[in-house]
C-alpha positions as CSV (number, residue, x, y, z in Angstrom):
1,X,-5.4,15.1,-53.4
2,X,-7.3,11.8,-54.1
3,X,-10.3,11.9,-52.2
4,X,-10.5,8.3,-51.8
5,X,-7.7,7.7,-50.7
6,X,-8.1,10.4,-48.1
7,X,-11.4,8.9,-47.2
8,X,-10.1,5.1,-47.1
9,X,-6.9,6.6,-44.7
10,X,-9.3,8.7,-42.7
11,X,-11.6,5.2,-41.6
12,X,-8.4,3.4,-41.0
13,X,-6.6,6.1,-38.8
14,X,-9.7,7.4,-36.9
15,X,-10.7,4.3,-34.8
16,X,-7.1,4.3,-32.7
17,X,-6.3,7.7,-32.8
18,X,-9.7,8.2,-31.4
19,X,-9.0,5.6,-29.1
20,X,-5.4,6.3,-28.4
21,X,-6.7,9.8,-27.2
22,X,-9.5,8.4,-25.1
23,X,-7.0,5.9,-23.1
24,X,-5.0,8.6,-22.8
25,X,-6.8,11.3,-21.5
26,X,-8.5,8.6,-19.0
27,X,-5.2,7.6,-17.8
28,X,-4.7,10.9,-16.3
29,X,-8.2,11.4,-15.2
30,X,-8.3,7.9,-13.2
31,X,-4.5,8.4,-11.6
32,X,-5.5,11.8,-10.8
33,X,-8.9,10.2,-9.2
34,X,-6.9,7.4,-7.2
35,X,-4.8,10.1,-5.7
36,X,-7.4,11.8,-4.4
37,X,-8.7,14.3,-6.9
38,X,-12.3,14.1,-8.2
39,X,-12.3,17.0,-10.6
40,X,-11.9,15.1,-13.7
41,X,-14.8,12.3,-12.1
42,X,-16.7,15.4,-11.3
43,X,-16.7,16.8,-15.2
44,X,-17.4,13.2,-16.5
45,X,-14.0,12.7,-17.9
46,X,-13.4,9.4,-16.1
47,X,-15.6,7.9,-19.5
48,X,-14.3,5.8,-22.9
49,X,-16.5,8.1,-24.5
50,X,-13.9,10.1,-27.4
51,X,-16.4,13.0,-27.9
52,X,-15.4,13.9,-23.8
53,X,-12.0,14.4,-24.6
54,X,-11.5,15.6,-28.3
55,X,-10.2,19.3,-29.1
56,X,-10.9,20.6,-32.5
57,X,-7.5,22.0,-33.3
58,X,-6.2,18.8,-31.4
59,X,-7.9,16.8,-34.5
60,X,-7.4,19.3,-37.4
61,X,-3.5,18.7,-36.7
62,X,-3.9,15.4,-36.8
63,X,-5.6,15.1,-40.1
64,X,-3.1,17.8,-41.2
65,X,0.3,17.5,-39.7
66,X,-0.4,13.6,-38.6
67,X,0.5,15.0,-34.7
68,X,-2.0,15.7,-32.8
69,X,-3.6,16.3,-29.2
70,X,-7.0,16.3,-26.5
71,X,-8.9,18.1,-24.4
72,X,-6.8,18.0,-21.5
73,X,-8.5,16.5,-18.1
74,X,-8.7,18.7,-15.4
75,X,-7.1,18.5,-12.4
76,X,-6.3,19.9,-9.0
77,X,-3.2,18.8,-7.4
78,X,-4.5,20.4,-3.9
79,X,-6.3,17.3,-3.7
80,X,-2.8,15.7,-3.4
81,X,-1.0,15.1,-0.2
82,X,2.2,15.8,-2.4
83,X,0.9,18.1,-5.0
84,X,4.0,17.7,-6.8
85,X,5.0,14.0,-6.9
86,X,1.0,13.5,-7.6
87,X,1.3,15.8,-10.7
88,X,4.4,13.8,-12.0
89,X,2.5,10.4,-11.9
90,X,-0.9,12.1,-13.1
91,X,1.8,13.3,-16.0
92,X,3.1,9.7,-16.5
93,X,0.0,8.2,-16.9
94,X,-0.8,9.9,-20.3
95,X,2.4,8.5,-22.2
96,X,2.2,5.1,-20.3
97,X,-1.7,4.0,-21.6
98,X,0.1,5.0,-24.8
99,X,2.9,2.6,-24.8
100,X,0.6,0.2,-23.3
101,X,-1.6,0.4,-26.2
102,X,1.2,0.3,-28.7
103,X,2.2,-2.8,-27.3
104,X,-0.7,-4.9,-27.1
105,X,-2.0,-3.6,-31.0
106,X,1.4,-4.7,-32.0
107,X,1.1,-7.8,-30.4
108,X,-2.2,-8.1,-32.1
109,X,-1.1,-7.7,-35.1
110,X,1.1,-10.5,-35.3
111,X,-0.9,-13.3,-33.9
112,X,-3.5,-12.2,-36.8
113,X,-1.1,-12.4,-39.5
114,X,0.3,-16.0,-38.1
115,X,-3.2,-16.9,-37.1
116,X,-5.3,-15.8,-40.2
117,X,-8.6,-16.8,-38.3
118,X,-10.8,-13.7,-40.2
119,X,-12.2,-13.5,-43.4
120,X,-9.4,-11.7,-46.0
121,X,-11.6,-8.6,-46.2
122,X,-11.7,-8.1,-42.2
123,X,-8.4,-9.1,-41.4
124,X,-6.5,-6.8,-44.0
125,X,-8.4,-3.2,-42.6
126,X,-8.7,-4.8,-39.1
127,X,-4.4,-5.0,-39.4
128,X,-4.4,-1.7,-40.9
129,X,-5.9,-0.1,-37.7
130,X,-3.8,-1.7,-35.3
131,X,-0.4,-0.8,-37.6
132,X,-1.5,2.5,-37.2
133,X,-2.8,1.9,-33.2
134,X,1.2,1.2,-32.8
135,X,2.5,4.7,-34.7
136,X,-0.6,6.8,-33.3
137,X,0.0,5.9,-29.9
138,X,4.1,6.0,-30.6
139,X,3.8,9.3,-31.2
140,X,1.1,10.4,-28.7
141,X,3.3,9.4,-26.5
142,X,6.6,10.4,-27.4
143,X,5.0,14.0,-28.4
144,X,3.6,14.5,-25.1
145,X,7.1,13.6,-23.5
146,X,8.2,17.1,-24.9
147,X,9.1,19.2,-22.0
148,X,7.0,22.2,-23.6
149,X,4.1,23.2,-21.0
150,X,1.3,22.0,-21.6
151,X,2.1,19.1,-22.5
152,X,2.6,15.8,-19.7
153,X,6.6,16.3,-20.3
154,X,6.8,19.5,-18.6
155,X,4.7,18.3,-15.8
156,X,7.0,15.9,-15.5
157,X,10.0,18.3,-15.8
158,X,8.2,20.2,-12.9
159,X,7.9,17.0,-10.7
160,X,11.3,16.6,-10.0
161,X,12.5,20.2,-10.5
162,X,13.1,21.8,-6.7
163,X,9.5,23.6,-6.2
164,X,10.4,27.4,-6.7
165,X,12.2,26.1,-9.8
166,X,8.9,24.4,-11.2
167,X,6.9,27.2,-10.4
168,X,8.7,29.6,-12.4
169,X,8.8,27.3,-15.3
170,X,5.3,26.7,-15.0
171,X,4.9,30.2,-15.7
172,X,5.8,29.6,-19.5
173,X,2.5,27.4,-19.8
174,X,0.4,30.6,-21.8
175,X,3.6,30.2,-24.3
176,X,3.3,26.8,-24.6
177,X,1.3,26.9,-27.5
178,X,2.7,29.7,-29.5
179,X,6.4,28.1,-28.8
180,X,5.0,24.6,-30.1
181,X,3.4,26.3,-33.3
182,X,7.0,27.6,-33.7
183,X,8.9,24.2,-33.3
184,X,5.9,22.6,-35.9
185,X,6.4,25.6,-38.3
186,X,10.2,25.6,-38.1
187,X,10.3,21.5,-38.5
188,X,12.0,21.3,-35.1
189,X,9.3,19.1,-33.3
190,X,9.5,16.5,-36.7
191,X,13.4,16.4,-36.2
192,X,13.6,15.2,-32.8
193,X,10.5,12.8,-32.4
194,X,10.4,11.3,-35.5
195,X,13.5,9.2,-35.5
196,X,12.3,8.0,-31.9
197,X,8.7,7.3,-33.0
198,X,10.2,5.2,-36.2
199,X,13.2,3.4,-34.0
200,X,9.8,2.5,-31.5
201,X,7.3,1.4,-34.6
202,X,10.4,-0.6,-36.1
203,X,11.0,-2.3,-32.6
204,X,7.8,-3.0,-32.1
205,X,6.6,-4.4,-35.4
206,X,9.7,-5.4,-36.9
């Protein structure tokens, strides 16, 4: 492996992915606060600060496996007066500040390159990071649409599933893990999101 180059990918990636996960993570924590709920508020979630929401392992797969995860905010859907349409758009919320975010970097990113108003040497890392703002966030949120507990798609899932439906699926959550180490391992997960996340970057940067 070329160690600069690692190095030189590593300063351009971590910026938005740190960011990507921040947004995220505060999406859910501030839907989940308007609805009633001040458990994430309460553990000082409800903050653009990245080092409140990272997970180790989260950020090792992303440096590995270019997929990765955060801390996820707490929440308690008794706080809700529908627990289970309020979990759906705490759900929601997560993938959303992601497509928002891809949206406006990409946007970005072409009114720098028609509107070179930055020194050369700013511009071309400053482009670089919002490139990769538009895939990171892409795939945040197309990743965390996978109907796989924990992540926000099975939540989702679970918010329009009749209730005694959703709370047996819910009961898969401590398998979550293991079953998406499997569907990484196998190449399963790569398969499926990938040719969304590329048709998305494509659309959006094309």
């Amino acid at each position: 492996m070329d160690i600069n180059h690692f190095i030189q990918q590593l300063i351009i990636l971590a910026p938005p992915f740190l960011l990507a996960l921040t947004f995220h993570e505060l999406a859910h924590g501030y839907v989940a606060w308007h609805l009633g709920d001040p458990t994430a508020k309460n553990a000082g979630r409800l903050t653009m600060n990245p080092l409140k929401h990272l997970d180790p392992w989260g950020v090792i797969a992303f440096i590995i496996m270019k997929i990765g995860w955060a801390k996820p905010v707490p929440v308690n859907p008794n706080y809700f007066k529908n627990p289970q349409k309020g979990m759906l758009l705490v759900a929601l919320a997560g993938p959303a500040a992601n497509v928002v975010l891809a949206v406006v970097s990409a946007i970005l990113v072409k009114i720098l390159l028609l509107v070179p108003i930055i020194p050369i040497f700013v511009l071309k890392p400053l482009v670089g990071m919002l490139v990769a703002s538009v895939w990171i966030n892409i795939m945040l949120a197309v990743f965390n649409c996978l109907p796989i507990p924990p992540l926000d798609g099975s939540k989702v899932l679970m918010g329009i599933l009749p209730p005694q439906t959703a709370r047996s699926y819910a009961k898969l959550e401590p398998f979550g893990f293991i079953l998406l180490l499997a569907l990484f391992y196998t190449g399963v997960i790569s398969k499926v999101i990938m040719p969304v996340i590329s048709f998305a970057n494509n659309l959006l940067l094309g």
